[in-house]
C-alpha positions in Angstrom: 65.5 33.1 110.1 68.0 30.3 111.1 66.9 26.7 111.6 68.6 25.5 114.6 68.8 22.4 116.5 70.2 21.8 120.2 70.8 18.8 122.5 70.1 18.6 125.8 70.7 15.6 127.9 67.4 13.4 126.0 65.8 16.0 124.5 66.5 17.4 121.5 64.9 21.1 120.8 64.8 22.3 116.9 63.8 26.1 116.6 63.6 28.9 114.3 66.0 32.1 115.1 64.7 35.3 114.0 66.3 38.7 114.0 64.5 41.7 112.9 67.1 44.6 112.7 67.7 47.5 110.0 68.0 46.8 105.6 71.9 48.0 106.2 72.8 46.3 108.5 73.6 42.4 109.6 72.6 40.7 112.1 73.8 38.4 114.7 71.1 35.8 115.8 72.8 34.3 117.8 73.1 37.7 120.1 70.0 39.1 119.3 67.3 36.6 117.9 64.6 35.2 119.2 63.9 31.6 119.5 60.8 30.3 117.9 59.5 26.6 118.4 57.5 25.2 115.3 54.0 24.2 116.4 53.4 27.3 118.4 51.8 30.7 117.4 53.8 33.6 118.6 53.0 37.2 118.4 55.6 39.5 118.5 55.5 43.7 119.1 58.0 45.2 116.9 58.7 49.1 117.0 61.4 51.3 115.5 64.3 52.3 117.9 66.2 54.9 117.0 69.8 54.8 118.9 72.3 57.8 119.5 75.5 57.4 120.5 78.2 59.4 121.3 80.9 60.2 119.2 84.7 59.2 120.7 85.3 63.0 120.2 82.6 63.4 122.9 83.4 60.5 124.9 81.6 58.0 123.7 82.4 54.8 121.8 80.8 55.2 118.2 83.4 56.3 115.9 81.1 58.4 113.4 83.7 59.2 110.9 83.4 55.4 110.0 80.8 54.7 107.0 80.8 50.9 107.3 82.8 48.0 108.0 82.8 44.3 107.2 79.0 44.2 108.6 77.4 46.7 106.3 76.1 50.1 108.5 78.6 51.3 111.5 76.8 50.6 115.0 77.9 49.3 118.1 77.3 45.5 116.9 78.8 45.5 114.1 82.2 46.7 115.8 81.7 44.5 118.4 81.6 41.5 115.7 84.4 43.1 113.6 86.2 43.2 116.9 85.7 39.5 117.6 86.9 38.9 114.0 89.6 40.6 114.5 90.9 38.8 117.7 90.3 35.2 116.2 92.5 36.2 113.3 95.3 37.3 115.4 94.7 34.2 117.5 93.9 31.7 115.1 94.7 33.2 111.6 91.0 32.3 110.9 87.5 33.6 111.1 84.7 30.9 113.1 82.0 33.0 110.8 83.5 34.9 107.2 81.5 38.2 107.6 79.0 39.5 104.7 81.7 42.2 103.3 85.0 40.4 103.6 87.1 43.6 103.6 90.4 41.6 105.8 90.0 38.7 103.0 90.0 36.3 106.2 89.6 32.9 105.8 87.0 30.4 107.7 88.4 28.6 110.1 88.6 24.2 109.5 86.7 22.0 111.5 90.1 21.3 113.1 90.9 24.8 113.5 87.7 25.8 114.9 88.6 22.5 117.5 92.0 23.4 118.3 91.7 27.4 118.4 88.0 28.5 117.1 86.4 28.1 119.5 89.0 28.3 122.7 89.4 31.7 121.4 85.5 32.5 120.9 85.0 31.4 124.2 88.1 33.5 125.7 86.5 37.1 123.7 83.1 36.6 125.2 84.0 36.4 128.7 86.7 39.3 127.9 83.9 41.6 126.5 81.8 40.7 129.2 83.4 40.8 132.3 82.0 43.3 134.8 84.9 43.1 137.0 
């Protein structure tokens, strides 16, 4: 779980993020967590989802000849985050978030990197992946 706090306007909200995914795998909280107040009892269904994807061979996007990269098991979310690495590197020659298995050796970005370029870039690969146009 991740503690998290946000601002908006006078109210401030604190939560919990939790993200229930696979032993092998990491996961993103901020994509894929849900947001828990403290003070309230939740109740949660969790059930196993088994995912298939297509190999590139077949036309798909899953790459099965690849073990693991820099976030533990292959699946689509982890290539999307080694992706975004990837492109904040070349951008910034820093990472906003060093990933569990550092296999590029990248570097976390400064507070005034993550200002000047972090972020910007961030930003800029979020709405590029996920543009429907």
């Amino acid at each position: 779980a991740v503690v998290s706090t946000q601002s908006t306007g006078d109210l401030d909200e604190v939560y919990f993020t939790v993200a229930i995914h696979h032993h092998t795998q990491y996961s993103v909280t901020r994509n894929t967590g849900i947001q828990i107040s403290p003070g309230f009892k939740y109740k949660i269904g969790v059930r196993t989802v088994e995912r298939f994807e297509l190999d590139v061979s077949q036309g798909g996007k899953c790459n099965a000849t690849q073990e693991s990269n820099s976030y533990g098991a292959y699946d689509l979310e982890s290539c999307h985050m080694e992706c975004r690495d990837r492109v904040l590197h070349q951008k910034c020659d820093c990472v906003l978030w060093l990933p569990p298995i550092n296999k590029f050796n990248y570097t976390a970005c400064t507070l005034q990197q993550v200002q000047e370029c972090g972020w910007p870039a961030y930003v800029d690969y979020v709405f590029t992946i996920t543009d429907t146009d």
